[in-house]
C-alpha positions as YAML, in Angstrom:
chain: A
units: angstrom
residues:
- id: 1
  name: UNK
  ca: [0.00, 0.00, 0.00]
- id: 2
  name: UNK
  ca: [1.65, 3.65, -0.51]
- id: 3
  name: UNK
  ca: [2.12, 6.37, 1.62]
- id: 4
  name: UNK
  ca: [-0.23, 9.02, 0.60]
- id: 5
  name: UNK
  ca: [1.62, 12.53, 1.16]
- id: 6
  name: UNK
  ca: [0.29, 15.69, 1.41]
- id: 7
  name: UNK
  ca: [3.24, 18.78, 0.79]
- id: 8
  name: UNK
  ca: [2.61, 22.47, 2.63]
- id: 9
  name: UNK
  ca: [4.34, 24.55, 0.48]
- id: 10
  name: UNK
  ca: [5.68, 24.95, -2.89]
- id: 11
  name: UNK
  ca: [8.79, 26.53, -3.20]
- id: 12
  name: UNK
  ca: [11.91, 24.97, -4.21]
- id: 13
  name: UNK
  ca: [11.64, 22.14, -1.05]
- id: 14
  name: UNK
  ca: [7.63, 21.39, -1.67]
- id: 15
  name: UNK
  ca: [8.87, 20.72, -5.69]
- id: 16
  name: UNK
  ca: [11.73, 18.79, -4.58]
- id: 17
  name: UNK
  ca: [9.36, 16.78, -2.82]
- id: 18
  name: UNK
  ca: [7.01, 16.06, -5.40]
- id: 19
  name: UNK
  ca: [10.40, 15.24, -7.95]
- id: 20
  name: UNK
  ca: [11.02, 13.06, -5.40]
- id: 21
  name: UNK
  ca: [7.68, 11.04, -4.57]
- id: 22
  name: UNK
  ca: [8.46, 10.54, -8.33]
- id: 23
  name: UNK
  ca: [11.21, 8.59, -7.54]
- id: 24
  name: UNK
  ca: [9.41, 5.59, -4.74]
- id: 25
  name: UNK
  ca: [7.15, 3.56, -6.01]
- id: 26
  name: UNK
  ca: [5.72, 3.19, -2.71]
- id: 27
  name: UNK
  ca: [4.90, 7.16, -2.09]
- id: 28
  name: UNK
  ca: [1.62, 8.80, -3.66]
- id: 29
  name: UNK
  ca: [1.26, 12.72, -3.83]
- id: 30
  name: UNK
  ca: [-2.05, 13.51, -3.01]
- id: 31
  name: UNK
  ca: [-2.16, 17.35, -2.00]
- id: 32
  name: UNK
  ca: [-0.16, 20.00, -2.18]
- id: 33
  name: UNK
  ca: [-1.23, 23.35, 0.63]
- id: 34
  name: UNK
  ca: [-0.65, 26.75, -0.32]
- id: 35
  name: UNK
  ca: [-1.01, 29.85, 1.33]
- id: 36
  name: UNK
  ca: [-1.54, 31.78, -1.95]
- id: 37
  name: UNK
  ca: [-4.28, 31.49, -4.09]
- id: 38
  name: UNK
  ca: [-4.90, 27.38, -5.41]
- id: 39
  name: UNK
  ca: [-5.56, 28.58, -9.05]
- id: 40
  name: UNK
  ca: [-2.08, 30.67, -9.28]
- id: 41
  name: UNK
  ca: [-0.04, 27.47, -8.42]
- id: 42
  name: UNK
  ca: [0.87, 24.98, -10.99]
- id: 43
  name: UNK
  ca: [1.91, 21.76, -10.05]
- id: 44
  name: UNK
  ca: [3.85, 18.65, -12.04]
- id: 45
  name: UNK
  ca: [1.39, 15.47, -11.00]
- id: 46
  name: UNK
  ca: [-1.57, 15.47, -12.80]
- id: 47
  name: UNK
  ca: [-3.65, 13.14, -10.13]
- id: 48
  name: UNK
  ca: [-2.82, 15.81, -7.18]
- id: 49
  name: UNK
  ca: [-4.60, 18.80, -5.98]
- id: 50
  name: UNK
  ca: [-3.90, 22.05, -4.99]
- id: 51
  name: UNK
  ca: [-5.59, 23.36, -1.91]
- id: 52
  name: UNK
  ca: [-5.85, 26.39, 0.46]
- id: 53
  name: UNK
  ca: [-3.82, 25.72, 3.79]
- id: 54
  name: UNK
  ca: [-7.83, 27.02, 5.47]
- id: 55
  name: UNK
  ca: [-8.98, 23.73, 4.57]
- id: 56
  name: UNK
  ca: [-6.26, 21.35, 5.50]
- id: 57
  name: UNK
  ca: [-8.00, 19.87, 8.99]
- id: 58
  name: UNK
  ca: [-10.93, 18.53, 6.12]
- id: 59
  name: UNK
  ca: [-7.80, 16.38, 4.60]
- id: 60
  name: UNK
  ca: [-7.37, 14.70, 8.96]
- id: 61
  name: UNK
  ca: [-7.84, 10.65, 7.56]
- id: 62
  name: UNK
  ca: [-6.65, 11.31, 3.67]
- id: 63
  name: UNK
  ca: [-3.13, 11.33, 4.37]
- id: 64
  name: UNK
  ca: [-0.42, 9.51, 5.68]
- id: 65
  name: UNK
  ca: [2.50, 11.76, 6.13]
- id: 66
  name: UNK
  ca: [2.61, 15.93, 5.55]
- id: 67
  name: UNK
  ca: [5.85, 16.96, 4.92]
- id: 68
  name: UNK
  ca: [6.14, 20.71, 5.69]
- id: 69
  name: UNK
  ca: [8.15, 22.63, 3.18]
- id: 70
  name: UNK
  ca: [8.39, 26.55, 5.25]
- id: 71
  name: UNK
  ca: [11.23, 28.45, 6.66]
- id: 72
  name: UNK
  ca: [12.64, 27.37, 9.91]
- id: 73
  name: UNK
  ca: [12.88, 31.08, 10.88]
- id: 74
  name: UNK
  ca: [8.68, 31.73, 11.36]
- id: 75
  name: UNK
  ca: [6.81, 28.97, 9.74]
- id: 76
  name: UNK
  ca: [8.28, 25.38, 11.48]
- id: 77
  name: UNK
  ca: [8.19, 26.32, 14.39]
- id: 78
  name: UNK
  ca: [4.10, 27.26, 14.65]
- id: 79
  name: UNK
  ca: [3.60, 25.16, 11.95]
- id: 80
  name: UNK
  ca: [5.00, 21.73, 12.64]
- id: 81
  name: UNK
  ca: [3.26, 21.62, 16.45]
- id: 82
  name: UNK
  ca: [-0.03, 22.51, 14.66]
- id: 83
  name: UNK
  ca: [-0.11, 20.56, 11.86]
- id: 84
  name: UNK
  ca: [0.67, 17.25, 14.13]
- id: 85
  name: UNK
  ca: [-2.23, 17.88, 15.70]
- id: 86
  name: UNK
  ca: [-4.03, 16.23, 12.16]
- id: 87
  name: UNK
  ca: [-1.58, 14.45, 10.57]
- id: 88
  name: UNK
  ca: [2.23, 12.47, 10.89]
- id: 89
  name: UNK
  ca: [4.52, 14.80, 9.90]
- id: 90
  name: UNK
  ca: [7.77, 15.28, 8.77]
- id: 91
  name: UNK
  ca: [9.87, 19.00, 9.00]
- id: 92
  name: UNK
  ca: [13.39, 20.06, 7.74]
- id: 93
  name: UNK
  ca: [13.77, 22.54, 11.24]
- id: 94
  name: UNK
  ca: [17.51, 23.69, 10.70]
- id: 95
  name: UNK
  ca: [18.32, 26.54, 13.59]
- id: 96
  name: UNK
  ca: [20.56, 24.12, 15.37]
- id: 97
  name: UNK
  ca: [20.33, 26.13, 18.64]
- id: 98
  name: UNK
  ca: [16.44, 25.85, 18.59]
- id: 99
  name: UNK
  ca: [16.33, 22.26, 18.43]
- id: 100
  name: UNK
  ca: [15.14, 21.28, 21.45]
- id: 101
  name: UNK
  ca: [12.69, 23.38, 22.14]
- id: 102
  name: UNK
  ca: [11.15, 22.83, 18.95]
- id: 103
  name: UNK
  ca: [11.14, 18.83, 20.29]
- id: 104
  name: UNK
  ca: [9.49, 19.60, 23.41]
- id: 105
  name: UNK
  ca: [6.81, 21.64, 21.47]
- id: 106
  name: UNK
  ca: [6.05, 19.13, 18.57]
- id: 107
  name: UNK
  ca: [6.29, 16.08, 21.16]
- id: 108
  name: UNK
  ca: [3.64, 17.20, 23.18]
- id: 109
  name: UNK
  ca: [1.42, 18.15, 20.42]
- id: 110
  name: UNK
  ca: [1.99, 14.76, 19.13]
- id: 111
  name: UNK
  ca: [1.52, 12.91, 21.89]
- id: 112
  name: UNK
  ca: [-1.84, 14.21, 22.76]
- id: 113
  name: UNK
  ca: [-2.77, 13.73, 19.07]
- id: 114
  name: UNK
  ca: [-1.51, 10.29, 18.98]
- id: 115
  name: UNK
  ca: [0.77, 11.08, 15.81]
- id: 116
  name: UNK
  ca: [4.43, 10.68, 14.90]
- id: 117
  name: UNK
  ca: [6.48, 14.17, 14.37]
- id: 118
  name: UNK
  ca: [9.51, 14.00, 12.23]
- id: 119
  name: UNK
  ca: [11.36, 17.32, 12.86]
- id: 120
  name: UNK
  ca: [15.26, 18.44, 11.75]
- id: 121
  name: UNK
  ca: [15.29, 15.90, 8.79]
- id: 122
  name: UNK
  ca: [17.98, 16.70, 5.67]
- id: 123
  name: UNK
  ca: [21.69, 17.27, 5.15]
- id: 124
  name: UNK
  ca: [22.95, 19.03, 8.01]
- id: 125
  name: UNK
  ca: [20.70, 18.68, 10.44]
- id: 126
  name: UNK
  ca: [20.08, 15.00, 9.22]
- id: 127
  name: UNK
  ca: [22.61, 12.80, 7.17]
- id: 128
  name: UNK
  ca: [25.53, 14.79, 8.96]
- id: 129
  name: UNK
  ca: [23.64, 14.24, 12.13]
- id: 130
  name: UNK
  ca: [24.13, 10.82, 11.96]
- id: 131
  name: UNK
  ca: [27.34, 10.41, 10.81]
- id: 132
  name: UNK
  ca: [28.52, 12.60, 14.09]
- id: 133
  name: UNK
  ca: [26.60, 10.29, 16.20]
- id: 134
  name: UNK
  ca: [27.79, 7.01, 14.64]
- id: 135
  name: UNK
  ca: [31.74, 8.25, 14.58]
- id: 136
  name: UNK
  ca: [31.73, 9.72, 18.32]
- id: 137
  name: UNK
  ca: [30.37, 6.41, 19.37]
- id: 138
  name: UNK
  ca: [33.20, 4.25, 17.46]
- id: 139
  name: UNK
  ca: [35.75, 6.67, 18.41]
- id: 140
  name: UNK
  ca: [35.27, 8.49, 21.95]
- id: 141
  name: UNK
  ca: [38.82, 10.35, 21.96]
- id: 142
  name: UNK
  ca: [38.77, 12.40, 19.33]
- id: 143
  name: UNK
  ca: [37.71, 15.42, 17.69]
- id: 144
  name: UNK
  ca: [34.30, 16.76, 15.57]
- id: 145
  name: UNK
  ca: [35.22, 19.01, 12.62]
- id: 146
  name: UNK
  ca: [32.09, 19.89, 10.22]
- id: 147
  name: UNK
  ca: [32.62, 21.69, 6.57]
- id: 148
  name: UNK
  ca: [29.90, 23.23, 4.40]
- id: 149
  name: UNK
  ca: [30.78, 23.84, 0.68]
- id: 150
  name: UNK
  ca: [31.31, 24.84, -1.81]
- id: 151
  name: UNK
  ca: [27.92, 25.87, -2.29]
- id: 152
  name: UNK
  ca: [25.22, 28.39, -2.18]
- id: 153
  name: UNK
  ca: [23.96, 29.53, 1.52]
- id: 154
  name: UNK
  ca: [20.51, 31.03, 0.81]
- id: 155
  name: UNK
  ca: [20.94, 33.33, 4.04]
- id: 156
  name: UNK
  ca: [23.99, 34.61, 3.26]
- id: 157
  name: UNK
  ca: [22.55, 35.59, -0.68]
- id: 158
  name: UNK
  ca: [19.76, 36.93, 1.08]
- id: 159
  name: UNK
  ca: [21.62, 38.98, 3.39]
- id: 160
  name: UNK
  ca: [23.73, 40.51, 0.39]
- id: 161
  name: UNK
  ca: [20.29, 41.24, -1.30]
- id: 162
  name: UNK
  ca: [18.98, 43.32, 1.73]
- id: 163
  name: UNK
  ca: [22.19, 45.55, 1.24]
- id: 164
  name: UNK
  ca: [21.47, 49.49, -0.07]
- id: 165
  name: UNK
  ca: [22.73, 49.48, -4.29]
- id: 166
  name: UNK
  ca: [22.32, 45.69, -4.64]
- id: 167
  name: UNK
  ca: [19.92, 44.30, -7.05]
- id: 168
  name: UNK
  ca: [20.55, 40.66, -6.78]
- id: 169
  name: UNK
  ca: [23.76, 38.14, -5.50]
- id: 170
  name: UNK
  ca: [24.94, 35.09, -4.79]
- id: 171
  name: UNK
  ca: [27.00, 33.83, -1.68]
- id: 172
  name: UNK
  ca: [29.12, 30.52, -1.85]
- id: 173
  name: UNK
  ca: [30.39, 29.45, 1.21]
- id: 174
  name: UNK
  ca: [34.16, 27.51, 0.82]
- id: 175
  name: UNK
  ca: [36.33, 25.30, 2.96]
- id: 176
  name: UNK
  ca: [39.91, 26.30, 3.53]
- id: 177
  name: UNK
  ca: [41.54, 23.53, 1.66]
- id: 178
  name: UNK
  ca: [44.72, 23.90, 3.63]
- id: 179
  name: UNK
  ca: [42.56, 23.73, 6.90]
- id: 180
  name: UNK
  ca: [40.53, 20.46, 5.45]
- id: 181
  name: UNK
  ca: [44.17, 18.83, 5.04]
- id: 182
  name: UNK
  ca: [45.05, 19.29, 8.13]
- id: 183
  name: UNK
  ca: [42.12, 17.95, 9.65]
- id: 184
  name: UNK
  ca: [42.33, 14.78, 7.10]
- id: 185
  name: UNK
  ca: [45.82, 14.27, 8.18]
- id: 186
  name: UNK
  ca: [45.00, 13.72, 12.18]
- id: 187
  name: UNK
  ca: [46.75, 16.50, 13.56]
- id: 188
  name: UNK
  ca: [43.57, 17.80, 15.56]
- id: 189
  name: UNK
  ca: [43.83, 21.63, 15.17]
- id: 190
  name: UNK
  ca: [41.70, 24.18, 17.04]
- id: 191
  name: UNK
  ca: [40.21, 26.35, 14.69]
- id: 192
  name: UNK
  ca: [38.75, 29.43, 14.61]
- id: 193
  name: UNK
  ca: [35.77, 30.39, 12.42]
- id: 194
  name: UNK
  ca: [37.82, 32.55, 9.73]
- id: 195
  name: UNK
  ca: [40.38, 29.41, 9.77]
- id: 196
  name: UNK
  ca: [37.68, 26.64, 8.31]
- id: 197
  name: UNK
  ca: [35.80, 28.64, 5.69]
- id: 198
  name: UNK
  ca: [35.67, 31.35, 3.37]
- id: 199
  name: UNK
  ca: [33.12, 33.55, 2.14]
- id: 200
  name: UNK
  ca: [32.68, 34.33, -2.16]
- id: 201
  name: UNK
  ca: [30.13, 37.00, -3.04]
- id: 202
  name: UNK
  ca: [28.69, 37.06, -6.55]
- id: 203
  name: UNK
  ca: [27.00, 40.57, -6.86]
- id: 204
  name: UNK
  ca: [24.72, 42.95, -9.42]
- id: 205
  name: UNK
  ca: [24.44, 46.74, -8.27]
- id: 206
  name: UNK
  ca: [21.83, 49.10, -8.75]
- id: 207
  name: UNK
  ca: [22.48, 51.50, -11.24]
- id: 208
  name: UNK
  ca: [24.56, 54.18, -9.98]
- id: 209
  name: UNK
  ca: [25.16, 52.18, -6.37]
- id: 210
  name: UNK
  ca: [28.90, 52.69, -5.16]
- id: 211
  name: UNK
  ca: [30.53, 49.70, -5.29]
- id: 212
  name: UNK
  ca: [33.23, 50.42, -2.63]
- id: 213
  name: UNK
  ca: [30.35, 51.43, 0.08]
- id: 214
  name: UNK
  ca: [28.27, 48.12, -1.01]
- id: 215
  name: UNK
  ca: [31.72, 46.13, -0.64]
- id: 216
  name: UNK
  ca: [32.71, 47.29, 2.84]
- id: 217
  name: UNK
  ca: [29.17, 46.71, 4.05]
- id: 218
  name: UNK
  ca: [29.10, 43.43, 2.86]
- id: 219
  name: UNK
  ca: [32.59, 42.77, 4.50]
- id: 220
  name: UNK
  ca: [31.51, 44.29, 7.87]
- id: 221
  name: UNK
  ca: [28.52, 42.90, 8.20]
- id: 222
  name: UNK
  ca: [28.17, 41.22, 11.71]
- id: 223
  name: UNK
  ca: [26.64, 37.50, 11.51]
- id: 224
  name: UNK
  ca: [27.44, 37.16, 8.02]
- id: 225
  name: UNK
  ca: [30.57, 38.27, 6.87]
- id: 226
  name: UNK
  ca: [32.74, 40.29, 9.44]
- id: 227
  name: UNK
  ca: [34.53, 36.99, 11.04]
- id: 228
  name: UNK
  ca: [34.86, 35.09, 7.92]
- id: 229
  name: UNK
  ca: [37.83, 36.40, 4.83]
- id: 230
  name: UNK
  ca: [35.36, 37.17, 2.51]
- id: 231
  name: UNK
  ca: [35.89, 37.88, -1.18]
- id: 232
  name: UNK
  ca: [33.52, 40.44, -3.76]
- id: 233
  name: UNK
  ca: [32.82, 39.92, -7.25]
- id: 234
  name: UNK
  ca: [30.76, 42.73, -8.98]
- id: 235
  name: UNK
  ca: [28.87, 41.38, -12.45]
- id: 236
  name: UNK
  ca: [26.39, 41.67, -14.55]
- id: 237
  name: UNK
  ca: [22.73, 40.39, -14.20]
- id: 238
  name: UNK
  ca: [23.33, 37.90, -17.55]
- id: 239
  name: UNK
  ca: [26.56, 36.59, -15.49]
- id: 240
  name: UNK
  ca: [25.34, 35.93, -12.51]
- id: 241
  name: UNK
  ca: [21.86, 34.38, -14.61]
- id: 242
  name: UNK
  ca: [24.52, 32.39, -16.87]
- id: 243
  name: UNK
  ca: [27.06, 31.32, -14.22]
- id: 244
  name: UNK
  ca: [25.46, 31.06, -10.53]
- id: 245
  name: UNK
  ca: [21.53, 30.10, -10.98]
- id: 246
  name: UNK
  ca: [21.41, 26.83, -9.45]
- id: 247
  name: UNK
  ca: [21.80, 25.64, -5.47]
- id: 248
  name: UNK
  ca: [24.66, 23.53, -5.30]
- id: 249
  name: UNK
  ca: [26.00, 22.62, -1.88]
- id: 250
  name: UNK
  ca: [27.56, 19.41, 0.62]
- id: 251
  name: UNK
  ca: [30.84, 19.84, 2.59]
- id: 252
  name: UNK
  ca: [32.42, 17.32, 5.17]
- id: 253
  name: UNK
  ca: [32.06, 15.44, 8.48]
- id: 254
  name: UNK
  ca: [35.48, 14.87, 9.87]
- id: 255
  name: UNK
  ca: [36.15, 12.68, 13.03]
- id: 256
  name: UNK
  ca: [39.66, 12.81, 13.92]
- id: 257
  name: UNK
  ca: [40.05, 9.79, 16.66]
- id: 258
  name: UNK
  ca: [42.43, 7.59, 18.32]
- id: 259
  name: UNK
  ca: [42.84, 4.21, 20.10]
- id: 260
  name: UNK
  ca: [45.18, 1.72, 21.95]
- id: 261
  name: UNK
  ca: [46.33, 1.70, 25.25]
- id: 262
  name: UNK
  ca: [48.36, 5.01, 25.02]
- id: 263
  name: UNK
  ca: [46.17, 6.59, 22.06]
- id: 264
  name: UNK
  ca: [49.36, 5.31, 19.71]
- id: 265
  name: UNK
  ca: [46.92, 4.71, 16.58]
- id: 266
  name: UNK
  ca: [45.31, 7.59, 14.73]
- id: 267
  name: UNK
  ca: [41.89, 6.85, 12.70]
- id: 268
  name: UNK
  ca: [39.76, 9.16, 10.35]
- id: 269
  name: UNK
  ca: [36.08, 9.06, 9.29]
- id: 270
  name: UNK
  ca: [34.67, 11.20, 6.80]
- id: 271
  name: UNK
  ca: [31.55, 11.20, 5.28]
- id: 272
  name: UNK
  ca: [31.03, 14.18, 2.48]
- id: 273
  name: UNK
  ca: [28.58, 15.05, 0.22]
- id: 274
  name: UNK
  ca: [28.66, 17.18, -3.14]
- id: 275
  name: UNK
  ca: [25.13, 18.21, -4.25]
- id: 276
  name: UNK
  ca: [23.83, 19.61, -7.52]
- id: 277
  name: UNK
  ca: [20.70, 20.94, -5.64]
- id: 278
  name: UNK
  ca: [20.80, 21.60, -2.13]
- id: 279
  name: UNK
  ca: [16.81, 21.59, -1.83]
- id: 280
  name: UNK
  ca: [16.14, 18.21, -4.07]
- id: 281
  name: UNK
  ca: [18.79, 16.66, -1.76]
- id: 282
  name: UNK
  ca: [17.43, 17.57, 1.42]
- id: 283
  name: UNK
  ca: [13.57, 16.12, -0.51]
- id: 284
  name: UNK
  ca: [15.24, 13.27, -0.64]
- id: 285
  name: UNK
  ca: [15.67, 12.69, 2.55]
- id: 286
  name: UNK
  ca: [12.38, 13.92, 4.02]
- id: 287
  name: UNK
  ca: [10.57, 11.29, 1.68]
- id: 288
  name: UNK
  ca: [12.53, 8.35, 2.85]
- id: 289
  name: UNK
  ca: [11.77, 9.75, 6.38]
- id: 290
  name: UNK
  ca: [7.96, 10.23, 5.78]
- id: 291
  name: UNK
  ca: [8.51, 5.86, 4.79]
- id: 292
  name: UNK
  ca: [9.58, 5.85, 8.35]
- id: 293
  name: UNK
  ca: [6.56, 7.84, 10.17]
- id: 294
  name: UNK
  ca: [3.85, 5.65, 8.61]
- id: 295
  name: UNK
  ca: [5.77, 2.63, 9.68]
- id: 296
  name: UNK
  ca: [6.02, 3.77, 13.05]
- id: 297
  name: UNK
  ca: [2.42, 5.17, 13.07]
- id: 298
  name: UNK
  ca: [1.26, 2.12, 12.17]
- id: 299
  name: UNK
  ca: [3.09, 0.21, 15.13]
- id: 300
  name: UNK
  ca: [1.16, 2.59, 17.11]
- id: 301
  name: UNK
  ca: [4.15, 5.07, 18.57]
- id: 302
  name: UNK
  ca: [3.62, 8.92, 18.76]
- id: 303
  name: UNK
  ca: [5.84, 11.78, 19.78]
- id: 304
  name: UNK
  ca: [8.42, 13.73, 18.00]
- id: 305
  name: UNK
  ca: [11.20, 11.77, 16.80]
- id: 306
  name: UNK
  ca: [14.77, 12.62, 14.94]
- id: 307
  name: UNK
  ca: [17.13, 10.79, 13.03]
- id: 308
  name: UNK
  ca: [18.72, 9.70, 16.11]
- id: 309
  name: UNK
  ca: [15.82, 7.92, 17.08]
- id: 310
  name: UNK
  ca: [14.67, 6.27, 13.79]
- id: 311
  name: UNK
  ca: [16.47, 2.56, 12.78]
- id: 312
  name: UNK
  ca: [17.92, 2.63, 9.33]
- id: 313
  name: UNK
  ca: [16.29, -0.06, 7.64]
- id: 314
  name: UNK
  ca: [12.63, 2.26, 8.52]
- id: 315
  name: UNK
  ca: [13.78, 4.48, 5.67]
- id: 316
  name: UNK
  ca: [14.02, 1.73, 2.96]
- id: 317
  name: UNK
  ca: [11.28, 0.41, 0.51]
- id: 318
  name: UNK
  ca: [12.95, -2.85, 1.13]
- id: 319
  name: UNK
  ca: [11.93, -5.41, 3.08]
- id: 320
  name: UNK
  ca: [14.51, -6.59, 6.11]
- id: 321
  name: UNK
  ca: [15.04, -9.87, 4.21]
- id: 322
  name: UNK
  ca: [16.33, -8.17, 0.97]
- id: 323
  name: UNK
  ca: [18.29, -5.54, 3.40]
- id: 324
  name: UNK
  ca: [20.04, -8.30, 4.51]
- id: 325
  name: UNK
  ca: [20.57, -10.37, 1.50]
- id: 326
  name: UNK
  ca: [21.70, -7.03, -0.66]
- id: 327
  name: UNK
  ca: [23.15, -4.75, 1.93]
- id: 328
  name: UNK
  ca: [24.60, -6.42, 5.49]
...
C-alpha cells in the first residue's frame, strides 16, 4: 500500500518533494497546501490537488505523512506543532540552537494527538547528524570538525540582497583547503571560524550604487561576513543568470580519533557530500523519512522523533530480508 503525502508549500523544497515522490514507487502525492491562491499554483502530478492551507483539517484521515516545506525562521516552528495535531509529519527545522525546544513543542502536540512528528530531517541537520553520532560512538577520543561547501547559503545571498545598491547576489560558502588537510591528516587543530571557511560573493548593483560602500558593508557585516575572509565579485545580471543560478552545496564530516592503550593509533572518518541541488537533496531525505513515520504510526508510537531515534532499515522500501541479503 503507498504512503499518501500531502506537501505544505511549494517553493523549491515542496517541488523537490514532489520530484522526489516521483522517484518511490511506494509514495503517492495527493495534495499539495498553499497559502496563496490554489488557481495561481501549478503543479507537475496530474492526479494531485492544490488546496488552500484554510482547509487542511478537512484532509485529517486522507493522508499519511505531511511533509512541511516553510522556513525554519517563522513557519516550522508554529507550523510543525499545529499541523501534528491532524496528521504524521515530517519538518526540515535547521536553527541548530532551537532544536530542542522545537522537540518539546512538537512532542507534546503529538503525543496528545496520537501522531508521529519527524522534525530536523535533511543534510545538516540529518545525514551529517548521523554520521557525528555514529563516529563519536566508534571513536570516543577524538575530535568533531564539520565543513559546508562549496555551495550556495541562501541566508547569506539573502543577506547581500537586503544591502542598499544591490539588485541581486549570490553567496558561496568555501572550505579552507589547507585547513581540510590538516584535519584529514590527524593532527587535531583548534580552529577558529575565519580558519575553516571562506566567504565568495557574486553581486549585481543598482544603477549608480557605489561599489566600494556596497563592498565594505558586505565585508563588515556582523553574523554574516565580518569573522569570515570574505571575497567580492561585482557582475552583470546575464553573469550571474549564466554562471550562478542553481543551489549547489555538501561539505564534510570529519572525526579525527584515536585508540590503543596510550592513544598510539590515529583513525579518520569522513563522510562528504557534493550536491547539484541543495533543496532536491534535502527532498530526498524527508521522503525516505515520511517511509519511516507511517511505519512507526502504524506500530502505534507517537511523539516527535529525529534521526537519532529512527532505525535505518525504517527508511528503505525494502523489506529486512532483501536488506540483509543485498546490503549487510
Amino acid at each position: 500500500m503507498s504512503t499518501r503525502i500531502g506537501i505544505i508549500g511549494y517553493g523549491n523544497l515542496g517541488r523537490g518533494v514532489e520530484c522526489a515522490i516521483r522517484q518511490n514507487n511506494d509514495m503517492e502525492l495527493v495534495a499539495v497546501f498553499t497559502r496563496r491562491d490554489p488557481a495561481t499554483v501549478s503543479i507537475l502530478t496530474d492526479t494531485a490537488k492544490v488546496c488552500s492551507v484554510d482547509g487542511i483539517s478537512e484532509w485529517k484521515d486522507k493522508i499519511d505523512v505531511m511533509i512541511l516545506c516553510g522556513g525554519s525562521a517563522t513557519d516550522l516552528p508554529t507550523q510543525t506543532p499545529e499541523y501534528v495535531k491532524y496528521f504524521n509529519v515530517v519538518d526540515s527545522f535547521d536553527t541548530h540552537a532551537r532544536i530542542p525546544e522545537h522537540f518539546s513543542k512538537v512532542d507534546a502536540a503529538a503525543k496528545e494527538s496520537g501522531h508521529i512528528g519527524i522534525i530536523s530531517v535533511g543534510w545538516d541537520p540529518g545525514m551529517f547528524s548521523l554520521n557525528r553520532l555514529y563516529a563519536n560512538a566508534i571513536l570516543p577520543e577524538g575530535s568533531d570538525y564539520t565543513f559546508w561547501g562549496k555551495g550556495v547559503s541562501q541566508g547569506h545571498s539573502d543577506a547581500i540582497r537586503r544591502v542598499p545598491g544591490v539588485k541581486n547576489a549570490k553567496q558561496y560558502t568555501i572550505p579552507v583547503d589547507s585547513t581540510l588537510e590538516a584535519v584529514r591528516e590527524g593532527s587535531n587543530p583548534e580552529l577558529t571560524t575565519r580558519q575553516k571557511h571562506t566567504r565568495e560573493c557574486f553581486v549585481v548593483l543598482e544603477e549608480g550604487a557605489d561599489a566600494a560602500k556596497v563592498e565594505e558593508a558586505i565585508k563588515t557585516m556582523p553574523n554574516y561576513f565580518a569573522d569570515y575572509d570574505t571575497t567580492v565579485h561585482f557582475i552583470s545580471e546575464e553573469e550571474l543568470i549564466a554562471n550562478h543560478s542553481g543551489i549547489p552545496h555538501g561539505g564534510f564530516v570529519i572525526r579525527s580519533g584515536l585508540t590503543g592503550w596510550n592513544n598510539e593509533n590515529k583513525h579518520i572518518i569522513e563522510y562528504s557530500l557534493k550536491l547539484d541541488s541543495n533543496p532536491e537533496f534535502t527532498t530526498s531525505v524527508l521522503i525516505a523519512y515520511a517511509r519511516a513515520a507511517h511505519r512507526l504510526a502504524k506500530e502505534g508510537q507517537s511523539g516527535c522523533k529525529t534521526v537519532f531515534d529512527i532505525a535505518p532499515s525504517y527508511l528503505s522500501a525494502k523489506s529486512g530480508e532483501e536488506l540483509r541479503a543485498a546490503m549487510l
